[in-house]
C-alpha positions as CSV (number, residue, x, y, z in Angstrom):
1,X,44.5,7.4,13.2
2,X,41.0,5.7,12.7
3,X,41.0,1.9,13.6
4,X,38.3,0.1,11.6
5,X,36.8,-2.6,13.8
6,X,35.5,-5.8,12.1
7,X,33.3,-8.9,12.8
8,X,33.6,-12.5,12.3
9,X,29.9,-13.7,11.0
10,X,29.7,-17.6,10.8
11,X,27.5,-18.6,7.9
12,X,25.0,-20.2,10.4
13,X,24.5,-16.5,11.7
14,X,24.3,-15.3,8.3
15,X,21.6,-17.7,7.5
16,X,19.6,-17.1,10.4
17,X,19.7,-13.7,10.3
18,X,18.3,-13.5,6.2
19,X,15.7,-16.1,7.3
20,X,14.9,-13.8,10.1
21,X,14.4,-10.7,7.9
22,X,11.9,-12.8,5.2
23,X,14.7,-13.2,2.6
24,X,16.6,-16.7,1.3
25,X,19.9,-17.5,1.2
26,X,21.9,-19.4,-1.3
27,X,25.4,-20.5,-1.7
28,X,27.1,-19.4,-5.6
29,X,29.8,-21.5,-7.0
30,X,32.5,-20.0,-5.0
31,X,30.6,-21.0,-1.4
32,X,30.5,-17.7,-0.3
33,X,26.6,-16.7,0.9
34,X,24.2,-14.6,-0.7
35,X,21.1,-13.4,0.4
36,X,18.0,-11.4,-1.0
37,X,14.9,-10.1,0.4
38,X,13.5,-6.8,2.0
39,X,14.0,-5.7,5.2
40,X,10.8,-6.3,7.4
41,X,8.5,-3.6,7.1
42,X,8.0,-0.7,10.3
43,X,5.6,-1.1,12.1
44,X,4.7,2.7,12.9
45,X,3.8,4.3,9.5
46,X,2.7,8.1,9.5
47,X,0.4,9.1,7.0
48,X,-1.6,11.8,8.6
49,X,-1.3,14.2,12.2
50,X,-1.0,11.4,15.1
51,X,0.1,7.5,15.1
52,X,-1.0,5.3,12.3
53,X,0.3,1.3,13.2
54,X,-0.1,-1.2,10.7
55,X,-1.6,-4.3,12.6
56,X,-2.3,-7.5,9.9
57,X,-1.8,-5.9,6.5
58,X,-4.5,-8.0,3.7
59,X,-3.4,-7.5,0.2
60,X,-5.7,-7.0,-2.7
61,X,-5.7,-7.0,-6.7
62,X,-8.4,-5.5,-8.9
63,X,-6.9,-6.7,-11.8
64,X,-10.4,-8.7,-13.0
65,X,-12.3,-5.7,-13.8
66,X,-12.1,-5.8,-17.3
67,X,-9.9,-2.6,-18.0
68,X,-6.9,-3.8,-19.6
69,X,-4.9,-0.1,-19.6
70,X,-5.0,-0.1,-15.6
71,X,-3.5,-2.5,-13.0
72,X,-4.5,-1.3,-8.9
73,X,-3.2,-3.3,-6.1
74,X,-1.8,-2.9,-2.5
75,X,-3.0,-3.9,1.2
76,X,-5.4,-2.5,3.8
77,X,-5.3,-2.2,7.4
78,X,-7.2,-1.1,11.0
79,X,-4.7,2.0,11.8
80,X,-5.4,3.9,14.7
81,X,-4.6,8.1,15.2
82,X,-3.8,9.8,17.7
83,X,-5.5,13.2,19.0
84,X,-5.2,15.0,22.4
85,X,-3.9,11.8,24.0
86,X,-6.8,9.3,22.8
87,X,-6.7,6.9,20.2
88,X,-8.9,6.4,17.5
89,X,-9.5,3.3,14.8
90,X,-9.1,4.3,11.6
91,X,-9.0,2.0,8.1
92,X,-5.7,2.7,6.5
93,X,-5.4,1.8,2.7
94,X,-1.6,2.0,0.5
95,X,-3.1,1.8,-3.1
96,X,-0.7,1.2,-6.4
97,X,-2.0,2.1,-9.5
98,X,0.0,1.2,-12.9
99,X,-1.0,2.5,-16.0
100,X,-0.4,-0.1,-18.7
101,X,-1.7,1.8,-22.3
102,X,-1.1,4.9,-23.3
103,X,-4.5,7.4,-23.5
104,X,-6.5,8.0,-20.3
105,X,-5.0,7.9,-16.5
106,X,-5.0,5.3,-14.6
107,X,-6.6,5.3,-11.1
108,X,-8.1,3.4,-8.7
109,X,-11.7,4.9,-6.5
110,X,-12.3,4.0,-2.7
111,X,-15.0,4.8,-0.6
112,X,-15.2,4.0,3.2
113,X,-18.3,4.0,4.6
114,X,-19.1,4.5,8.1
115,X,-20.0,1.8,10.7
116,X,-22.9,1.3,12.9
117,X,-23.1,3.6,15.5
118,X,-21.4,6.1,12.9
119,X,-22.8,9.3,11.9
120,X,-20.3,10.2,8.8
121,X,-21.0,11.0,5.3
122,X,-18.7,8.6,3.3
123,X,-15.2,9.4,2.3
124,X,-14.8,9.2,-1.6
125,X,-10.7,9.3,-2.4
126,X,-9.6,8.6,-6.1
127,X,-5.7,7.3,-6.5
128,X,-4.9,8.1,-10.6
129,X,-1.5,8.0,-12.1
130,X,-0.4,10.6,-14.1
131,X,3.2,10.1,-14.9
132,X,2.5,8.2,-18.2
133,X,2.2,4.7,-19.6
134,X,4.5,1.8,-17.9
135,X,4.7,3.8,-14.4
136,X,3.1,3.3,-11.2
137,X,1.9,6.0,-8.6
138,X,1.6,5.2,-5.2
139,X,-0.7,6.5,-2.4
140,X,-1.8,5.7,1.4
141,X,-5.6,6.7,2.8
142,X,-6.7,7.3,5.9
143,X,-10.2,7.5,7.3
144,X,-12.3,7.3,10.1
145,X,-14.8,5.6,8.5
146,X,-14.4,2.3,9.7
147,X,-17.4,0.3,8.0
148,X,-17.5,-1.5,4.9
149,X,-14.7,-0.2,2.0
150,X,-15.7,-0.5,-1.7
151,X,-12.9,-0.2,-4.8
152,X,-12.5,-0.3,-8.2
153,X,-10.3,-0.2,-11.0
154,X,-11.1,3.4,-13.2
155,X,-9.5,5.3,-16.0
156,X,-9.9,9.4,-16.4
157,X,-8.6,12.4,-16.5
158,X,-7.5,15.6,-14.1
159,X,-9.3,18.7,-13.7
160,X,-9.5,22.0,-12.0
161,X,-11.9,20.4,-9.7
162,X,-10.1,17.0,-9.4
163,X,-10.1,14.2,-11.3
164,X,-13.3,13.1,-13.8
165,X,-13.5,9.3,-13.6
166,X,-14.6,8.2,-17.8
167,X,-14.2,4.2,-17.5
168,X,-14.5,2.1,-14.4
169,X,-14.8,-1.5,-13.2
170,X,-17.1,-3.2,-11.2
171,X,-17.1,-2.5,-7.3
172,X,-15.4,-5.0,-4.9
173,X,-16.2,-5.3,-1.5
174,X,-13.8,-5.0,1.5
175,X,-14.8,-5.5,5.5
């Protein structure tokens, strides 16, 4: 026969622990606690072959570029990979794009250029949605490019060769 263990949790503990994890606690009309918030985030994310850390996340919006049928946001990082035992730094983006009208897909251009010192032809990835109006598709970038990043907000459609970019926004600048 199974024995089902329980724990005592005093409501001090309970609070801590929520505030501890980034969410808030609140007490309803009964007293009894409630909390909300997300878990804290991992801090080994693998998006490629090798170890990618996310070290100081910055979020970023390029909802000002004057296309109303597309919303891109999300946050950028220094990542680092992992081959044959040595580490390398590497710019790590996780791009959301929403599409917001119906017609063209939404999508969202970045291009990493290389540093000083560098000798890499720039890396050119396009993030698009193409699950329809009022969904948003989601998509993390890797490079070794570790210079200066430049996005936009576009709108376009797929092809046999990739994607064909017909609308876009003005550039923004990321270092």
């Amino acid at each position: 026969m199974r024995r089902i263990a329980t724990v005592a949790i005093t409501s001090g503990a309970l609070v801590a622990g929520l505030l501890a994890t980034g969410g808030n606690a609140f007490a309803d009309d009964a007293q009894t606690f409630k909390g909300s918030g997300a878990a804290p985030k991992a801090a080994d994310v693998s998006l490629a072959k090798g170890d990618v850390q996310a070290q100081g996340g910055h979020a970023f919006t390029l909802k000002y570029s004057g296309l109303a049928a597309t919303s891109a946001w999300g946050s950028y990082w220094w990542g680092r990979y992992k081959y044959k035992g040595r580490y390398y730094r590497t710019r790590v983006v996780d791009g959301y794009v929403r599409d917001n009208k119906r017609g063209l897909n939404s999508c969202m251009e970045v291009v990493f250029y290389a540093a000083k010192g560098q000798h890499l032809n720039p890396d050119v990835e396009v993030i698009y949605n193409r699950t329809g109006k009022g969904t948003t598709a989601r998509r993390a970038i890797q490079s070794f490019n570790i210079g200066k990043m430049y996005m936009r907000e576009c709108e376009g459609y797929p092809t046999s060769r990739g994607f064909h970019i017909s609308h876009a926004g003005s550039w923004r600048v990321f270092s």
